[in-house]
C-alpha positions, 0 to 999 in steps of 0.5 A: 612704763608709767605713760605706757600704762596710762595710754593703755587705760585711757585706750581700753576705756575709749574702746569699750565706750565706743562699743556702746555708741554702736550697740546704741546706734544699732538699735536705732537703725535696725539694720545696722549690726557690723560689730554690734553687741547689743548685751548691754549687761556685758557692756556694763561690765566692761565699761566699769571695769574701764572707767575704774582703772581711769579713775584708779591709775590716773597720775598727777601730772601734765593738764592736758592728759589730767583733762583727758583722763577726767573726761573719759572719767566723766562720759564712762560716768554718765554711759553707766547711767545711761546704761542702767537705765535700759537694762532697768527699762528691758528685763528680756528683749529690748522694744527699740521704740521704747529704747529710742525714747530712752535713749533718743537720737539727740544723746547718740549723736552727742555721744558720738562727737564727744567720743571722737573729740577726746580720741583727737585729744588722745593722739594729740596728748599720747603720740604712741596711741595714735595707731589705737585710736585710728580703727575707733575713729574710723568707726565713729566717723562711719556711725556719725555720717548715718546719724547725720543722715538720719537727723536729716531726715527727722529734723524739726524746727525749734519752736523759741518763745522769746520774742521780745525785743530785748532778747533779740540781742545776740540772735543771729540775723536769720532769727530775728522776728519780723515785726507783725504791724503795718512798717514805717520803713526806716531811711534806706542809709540808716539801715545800711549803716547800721549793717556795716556797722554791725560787721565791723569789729575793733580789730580788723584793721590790726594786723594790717597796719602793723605788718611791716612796710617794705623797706625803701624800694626794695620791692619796687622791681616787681612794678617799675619794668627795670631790667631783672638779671636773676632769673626767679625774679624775672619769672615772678614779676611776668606771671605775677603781673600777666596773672593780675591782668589776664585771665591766662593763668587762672583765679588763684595765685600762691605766695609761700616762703619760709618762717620770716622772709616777708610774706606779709609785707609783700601781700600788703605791697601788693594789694595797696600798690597803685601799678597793682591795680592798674593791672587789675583794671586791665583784668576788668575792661570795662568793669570796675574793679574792687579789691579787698584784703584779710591778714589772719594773725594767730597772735591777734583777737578770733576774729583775727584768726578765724573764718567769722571775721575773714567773711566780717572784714571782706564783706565790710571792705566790698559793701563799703566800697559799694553801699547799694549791694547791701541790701542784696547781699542780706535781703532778709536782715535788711527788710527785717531792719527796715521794719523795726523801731529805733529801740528795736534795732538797737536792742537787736544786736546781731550775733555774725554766724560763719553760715549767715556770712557765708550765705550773704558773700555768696549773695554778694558776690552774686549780685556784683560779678556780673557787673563788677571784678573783684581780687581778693589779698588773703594772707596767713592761711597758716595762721588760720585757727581751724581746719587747713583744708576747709579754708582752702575748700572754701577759696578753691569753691568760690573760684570754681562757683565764679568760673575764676573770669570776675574773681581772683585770689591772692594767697599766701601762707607758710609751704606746709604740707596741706597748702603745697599739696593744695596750690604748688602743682595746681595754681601759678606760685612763687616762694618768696625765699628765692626771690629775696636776695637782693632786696635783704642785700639792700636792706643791710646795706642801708640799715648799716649806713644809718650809723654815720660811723659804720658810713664811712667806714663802709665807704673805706672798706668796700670789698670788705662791706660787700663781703660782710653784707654778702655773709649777712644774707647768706646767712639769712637762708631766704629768711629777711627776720634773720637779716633784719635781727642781725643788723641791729645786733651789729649796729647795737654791739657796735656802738660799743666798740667802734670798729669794723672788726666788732661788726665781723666778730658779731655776725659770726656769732649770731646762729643762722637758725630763728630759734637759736637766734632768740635763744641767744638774745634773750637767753645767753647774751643776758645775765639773770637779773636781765632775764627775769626783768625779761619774763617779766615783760612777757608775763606782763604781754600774756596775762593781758592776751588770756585776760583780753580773750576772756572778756573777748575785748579784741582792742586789749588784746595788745598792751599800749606802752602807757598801760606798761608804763605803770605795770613794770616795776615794784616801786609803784605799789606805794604810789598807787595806794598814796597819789591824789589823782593829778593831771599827768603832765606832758614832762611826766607822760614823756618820762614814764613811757620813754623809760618803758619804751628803753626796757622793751627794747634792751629786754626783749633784744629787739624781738617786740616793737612799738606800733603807733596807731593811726587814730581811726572813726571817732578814736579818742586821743588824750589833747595836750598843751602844745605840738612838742608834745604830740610825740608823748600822745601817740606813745600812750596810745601805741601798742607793745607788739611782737615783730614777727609771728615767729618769736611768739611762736617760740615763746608760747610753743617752743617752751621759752615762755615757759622758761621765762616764767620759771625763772621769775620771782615766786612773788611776781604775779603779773595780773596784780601789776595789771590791776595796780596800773589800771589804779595809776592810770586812773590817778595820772589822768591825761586829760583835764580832770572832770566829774561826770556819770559816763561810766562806758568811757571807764567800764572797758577798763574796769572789766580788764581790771576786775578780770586781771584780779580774779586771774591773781595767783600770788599775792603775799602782800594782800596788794589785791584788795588794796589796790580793788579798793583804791580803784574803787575809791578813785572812781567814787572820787571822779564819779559825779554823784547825785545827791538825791539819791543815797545809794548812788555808786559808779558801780551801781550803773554796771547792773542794768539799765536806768529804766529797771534800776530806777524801779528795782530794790536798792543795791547795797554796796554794789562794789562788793556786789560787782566784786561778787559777780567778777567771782572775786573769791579772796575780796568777797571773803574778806570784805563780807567777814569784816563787814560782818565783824562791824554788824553792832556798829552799823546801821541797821539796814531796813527789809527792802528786797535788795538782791543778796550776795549769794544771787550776784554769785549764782547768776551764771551758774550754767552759762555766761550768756555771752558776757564778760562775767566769769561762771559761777565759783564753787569756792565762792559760793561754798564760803558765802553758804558756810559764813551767813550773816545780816549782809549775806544772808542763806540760800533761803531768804526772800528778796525781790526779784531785780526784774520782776519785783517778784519774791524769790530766794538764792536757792529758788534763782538756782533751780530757775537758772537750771531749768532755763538752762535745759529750755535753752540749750546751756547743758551738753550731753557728756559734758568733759568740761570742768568748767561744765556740767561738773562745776555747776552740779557742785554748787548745787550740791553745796546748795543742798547743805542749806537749801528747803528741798521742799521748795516749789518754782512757781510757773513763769511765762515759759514753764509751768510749776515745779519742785525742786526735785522736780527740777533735777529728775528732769534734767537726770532724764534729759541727760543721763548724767552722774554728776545729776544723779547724784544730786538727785539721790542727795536731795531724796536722802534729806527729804527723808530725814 
């Protein structure tokens, strides 16, 4: 009754709000009146009345319906703003020019988008509403194309003031500004390098090289023109291979099957085999022929998963192959580029948009179809992390543009209801289920006879081996995951007992669904004590994928098994905190991840692997003593990955995760393992041991490690800022330091580049001051209340402008700005404004401007970071994130507690002079919002003290 009642309040809210959108939107169009009430003293009062009840009847209970609640909270909030507004604005009749200035099209369409996005959340989170929601997203989406229609038509360009080099960085390519002197045109292979190099991304070869090979030759029938018994397989291999040779069946073809049965393994068979491509070679006559291939992997970085980095890779691929298309395929970029400066280009780094990549395939493809073909090997469309069908409308559209005689398409995916309706009737297609027998036989057979035991016994019995094999992979329905899993359990509990007969009791045993087999290995078939040791690997593998996703560092995505190695077990909180840093010793290094190796692999029952990567480009790899050891090198370095899609699937979606992390210790904190591993890590070089200044080669690390401990949850032992100290007294011990200088830090090189350090203000403790703009809550706390506890004992510190904690705590109040930083605390900012002392001073103390040198307070920096916020487009009209509009206002508001209100910002380049009420009526007028409003009433009730 309890969900009845909630689904219903949320229903009644969304229905009310929508109604304003479309008393809005007929204002704005004149005309349009279908089921518009423009009474808006009526609306008010329903909407209220609705979001009351929202806010009123809201249970504690799942996250996401708290999100959703809380977003209906916070658009019923700012609609009643909005609302007041006209209705203080129009006592009678409403003048629609004035109301559209009030109320401009910019908010609606907002209003709009934000309405529909939490209907898609409602029918997501409350499956009895989705009837409800369907009539009010109908309505929206009508209103939205008339919205679409009419910014079209008013659309105006946006003027940007920023034109310097350096705020270039992270432009898209269409916005970086061509530079108006007389060109000193740059080497025509520079400028192709540096576009290459720009679409790369540290992960695009990942999934790939980690999808599993086929085994022996048990794909070789598809090539080798042996005689074929089974029908199914007959008909694939002749309209696969007349497919790659001819253009008789069209530009597509669609690989499907089931959850495991190869799908991957069969792609990358197919795109990398030689006979493949001499088929395609017949295909191109005499054109030359050029094939590129993606893998999206829902497990794997966005890059991985998205269309940015399908289009980033593909390109990458075909330019690669082809360097004099690069210019063709980026005209504009690339005469731009040429144009530049060695320190323009550098500091020009571009950011990749789907619409600029799009353009330049087009471009591309443009340009080398009529002289060359081109076949294309995408796999995993299901794991493509958008919109099905736009994916499958952006291939179907490029053989339709092409005319499908140059172009051809590989695809395969899971046969999910969007893919059999796109490409089952339409394009030729097999499902790799049907085709599977005889190569899951074989590879039974053989994986079997890997054990010299099970071999001879096999060639004693072999009516017996045929009718276990056979069982084997009719058991595994189509599904080669399942045959591969069985095998190993066979050959595992075998050794055990060594007869036959086990590896008979043992199939039998196993369940023929994936779900029920993982559920049996990882649950069942372990004891408790297994089980936790279980979540903890598990716990370990996510906290680094949510971290990693976090700072978007897509190589850290996967653990390597050194980074494990010292993570697994709670004995190593003693050597982290008591070991000199000594040179790992290839015995040491052989120990360590053999013993992690044996714990994936007995914990996880198989169901995870360890990748060796091939050392890539300009790949550092660690140089040890002799070739025995070069097994000990390419362990450290191998990724912990899971063997399929599918286990993760179940772990994350099928609740198993979830249940691994209930039965862990309640002292376990996975983050905590993380940053003590970076510390042991730091303390078991693998290399010879040196001094030096080159901080990029710590700092990937560093920021995995800083993040890890802002992720920190339990820690009942205090271990965070013990091992946050030893991390920062290890890299003190290793940084080579310069005498001259008295303030020189490791840390100090994380703020900015030498050329403004050299000429900024001294940073003090500029491990704290890091520790600070990582919103590292507990550390901060604790230091800054110790360190004030020694005030008398030290030294005083002279007036020198340096930068005080609360600026470090604020510099990302509204927006990342694309870096690895977390937002703006309010905890940490809260403690820093309630606990003033010498090292942290208030909210109004002068200091100098890092950059500038320019006399500036905390509370000044704030209100300037607002203001840039609004000119840059960092505020979103009702915001529904509570890492929005709603935690920035928040600090704001614990601001004012302290702050001068009376205080001016002084014009700058971009804006003219403003109060600090000011600063806040403009952003309430922009946005209408409550959160906003609220500030603003605060700030004239102090005035008024």
């Amino acid at each position: 009754m309890a969900a009845r009642a909630n689904v219903d309040t949320v229903s009644e809210f969304l229905a009310r709000a929508v109604d304003v959108c479309h008393a809005v939107r007929g204002i704005h169009s004149l005309g349009y009146t279908d089921r518009c009430d423009t009474d808006f003293a009526r609306l008010l009062e329903g909407l209220t009345h609705s979001v009351k009840r929202v806010h009123v009847e809201g249970e504690e209970g799942e996250y996401e319906k708290s999100l959703i609640r809380f977003a209906c909270v916070q658009i019923g909030n700012d609609l009643v703003v909005h609302v007041n507004r006209v209705l203080n604005a129009f006592s009678d009749s409403i003048d629609v020019a004035g109301f559209c200035k009030l109320w401009p099209l910019d908010d609606v369409t907002a209003l709009n988008a934000r309405l529909r996005q939490v209907l898609h959340q409602c029918q997501d989170t409350f499956p009895s509403s989705h009837e409800l929601c369907l009539p009010l997203l109908a309505d929206l989406q009508l209103t939205s194309r008339d919205l679409e229609s009419e910014e079209t038509e008013t659309e105006s360009p946006i003027e940007h003031t920023e034109t310097t080099a350096q705020d270039d960085a992270g432009k898209s390519p269409g916005q970086i500004p061509v530079i108006p002197r007389p060109p000193r045109l740059a080497p025509v292979g520079l400028i192709n390098d540096f576009i290459l190099e720009s679409l790369s991304y540290k992960s695009m070869h990942d999934r790939e090289s980690q999808v599993t090979e086929a085994h022996a030759k048990t794909l070789d029938w598809i090539f080798d023109n042996s005689p074929i018994n089974q029908s199914l397989r007959r008909n694939f291999r002749d309209s696969f291979v007349s497919w790659l040779s001819t253009t008789e069946l069209g530009p597509i073809y669609w690989i499907t099957g089931k959850p495991g049965s190869g799908k991957s393994t069969l792609v990358r068979y197919l795109s990398q085999h030689p006979v493949a491509l001499y088929h395609l070679r017949r295909w191109g006559g005499k054109k030359k022929v050029n094939t590129a291939g993606f893998f999206f992997w829902t497990s794997g970085s966005q890059q991985q998963r998205s269309q940015t980095g399908l289009l980033r890779y593909l390109l990458h691929q075909l330019l690669s192959s082809d360097p004099e298309l690069i210019e063709k395929a980026f005209p504009d970029l690339w005469s731009r580029l040429r144009q530049m400066t060695t320190k323009e280009r550098v500091n020009s780094a571009l950011e990749w948009t789907v619409q600029d990549l799009q353009a330049a395939f087009h471009s591309l493809l443009d340009a080398a179809l009529p002289s060359v073909n081109v076949c294309l090997f995408i796999d995993g469309l299901d794991e493509f992390d958008g919109d099905h069908v736009q994916i499958i409308n952006f291939f179907k559209d490029l053989t339709s543009r092409y005319d499908g005689k140059s172009l051809k398409l590989c695809l395969s995916s899971r046969p999910w209801d969007v893919f059999e309706k796109a490409f089952e009737a339409s394009v030729p297609n097999t499902k790799l289920q049907d085709l599977s027998y005889d190569d899951m036989y074989c590879y039974a057979a053989d994986t079997l006879k890997t054990n010299d035991h099970i071999r001879r016994i096999m060639k004693q019995n072999p009516d017996s081996t045929h009718l276990l094999i056979t069982t084997v992979v009719e058991q595994a329905n189509g599904v080669f995951l399942w045959v591969r899993l069985a095998v190993e359990r066979m050959l595992v509990t075998f050794q055990k007992n060594c007869e036959f007969e086990v590896l008979e009791t043992t199939l039998k045993e196993l369940p023929t669904e994936l779900d029920d087999l993982f559920e049996k290995l990882l649950f069942k078939d372990q004891t408790s004590s297994e089980i936790m040791q279980t979540a903890t690997l598990f716990q370990l593998m996510r906290a680094r994928e949510i971290v990693a996703g976090f700072i978007k560092d897509e190589s850290s995505n996967s653990l390597t098994v050194w980074e494990l190695a010292f993570a697994l077990f709670k004995e190593d909180d003693v050597v982290a905190l008591d070991r000199e840093v000594v040179e790992a010793t290839d015995k040491e290094i052989q120990r360590r991840c053999g013993t992690a190796v044996q714990y994936i692999q007995a914990r996880f029952s198989r169901l995870l692997n360890v990748h060796v990567a091939k050392p890539m480009g300009n790949m550092r790899v660690p140089k040890f003593q002799n070739k025995n050891a070069n097994v000990a090198s390419l362990i450290t370095t191998s990724k912990v990955i899971y063997i399929h899609r599918t286990v993760r699937d179940w772990l994350m979606d099928g609740g198993a995760g979830k249940r691994l992390e209930t039965l862990q210790s309640t002292e376990f904190d996975p983050h905590i393992r993380h940053l003590r591993s970076y510390v042991l890590r730091l303390k078991h070089p693998l290399e010879e041991i040196e001094h030096h200044r080159r901080l990029d080669e710590w700092y990937p690390d560093i920021a995995l490690a800083m993040t890890h401990a802002r992720y920190i949850i339990r820690d009942p032992q205090g271990l965070q800022r013990k091992f946050l100290d030893e991390m920062d007294k290890t890299l003190s011990w290793l940084w080579l330091k310069k005498p001259s200088d008295p303030y020189d830090h490791w840390a100090k090189s994380t703020f900015g580049a030498y050329e403004i350090r050299m000429k900024a203000p001294p940073i003090h403790r500029p491990f704290l001051c890091l520790a600070t703009k990582f919103s590292l809550t507990d550390y901060v706390c604790q230091e800054v209340e110790d360190l004030s506890r020694e005030e008398p004992a030290v030294e005083e510190e002279e007036e020198d402008g340096s930068t005080p904690l609360l600026s470090y705590a604020t510099e990302f109040l509204c927006s990342r700005n694309k870096t690895i930083f977390p937002m703006s605390s309010p905890q940490l900012v809260r403690w820093l404004l309630n606990n003033p002392s010498r090292i942290n001073p208030g909210p109004n103390h002068e200091y100098k401007h890092f950059i500038t040198h320019q006399s500036i307070t905390p509370w000044l920096s704030v209100l300037r970071y607002l203001r840039d916020a609004k000119r840059r487009g960092w505020i979103e009209y009702y915001d529904i994130n509570p890492e929005g509009t709603a935690r920035w206002a928040e600090i704001v508001r614990e601001f004012l507690q302290f702050s001068d209100v009376r205080a001016v910002v002084l014009k700058d380049m971009w804006d003219p002079e403003i109060t600090a009420l000011g600063v806040i009526e403009m952003l309430e007028e922009t946005y209408g919002s409550a959160e906003v409003q609220r500030i603003r009433v605060l700030m004239e009730k102090k005035m008024a003290q």
